[in-house]
C-alpha positions, 0 to 999 in steps of 0.5 A: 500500500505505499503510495496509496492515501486515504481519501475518504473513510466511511463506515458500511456494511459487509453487505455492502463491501461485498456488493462493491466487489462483486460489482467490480469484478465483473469488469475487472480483475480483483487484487490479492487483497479484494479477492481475501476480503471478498472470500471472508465476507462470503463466509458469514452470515448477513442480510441482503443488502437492501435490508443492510441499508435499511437497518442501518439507516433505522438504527441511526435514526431510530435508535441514535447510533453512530454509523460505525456501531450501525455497521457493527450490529448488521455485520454480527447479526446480534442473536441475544443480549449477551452479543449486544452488550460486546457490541457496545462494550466500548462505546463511550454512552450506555445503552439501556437494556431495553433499548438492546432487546428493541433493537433484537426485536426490529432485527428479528423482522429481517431474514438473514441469508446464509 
């Protein structure tokens, strides 16, 4: 990466990354790096990217989340309290209880592709 600079840095989704790749893969041949990236995010389970971006969007408008917790709840797809609270293990603002299982309970609308 010498050389390289970061222009602009911007927390998404892994539904979203891996979109991105396949996208430029099919005119383009992806780097050692992109193919890496694009194997591990192929490994797990997430949503679709449609339900990705609406998730994301209703937890940073209903719930007040940053853009980078956000990501990190669609990418982990949280299954109980226990993986809520090592989500936000870090942040520097509490999050209620209840707000956690309101949270679990808006994410158990969306169907998660394995």
């Amino acid at each position: 990466m010498i050389g390289k600079e970061i222009i602009e840095s911007e927390p998404i989704t892994g539904a979203k990354v891996k979109s991105i790749l396949e996208e430029y893969a099919e005119d383009n041949e992806l780097n050692y790096e992109q193919n890496l990236t694009l194997n591990h995010i192929s490994r797990f389970k997430r949503y679709k990217l449609e339900d990705a971006e609406e998730i994301f969007q209703k937890l940073q408008d209903d719930f007040g989340l940053r853009d980078k917790v956000a990501a990190h709840i669609v990418d982990l797809v949280p299954q109980d309290l226990a993986d809520m609270r090592l989500i936000f293990a870090k942040e520097a603002a509490s999050i209620e209880k209840e707000e956690m299982e309101s949270i679990l309970e808006m994410l158990e609308d969306y169907d998660i592709q394995e």
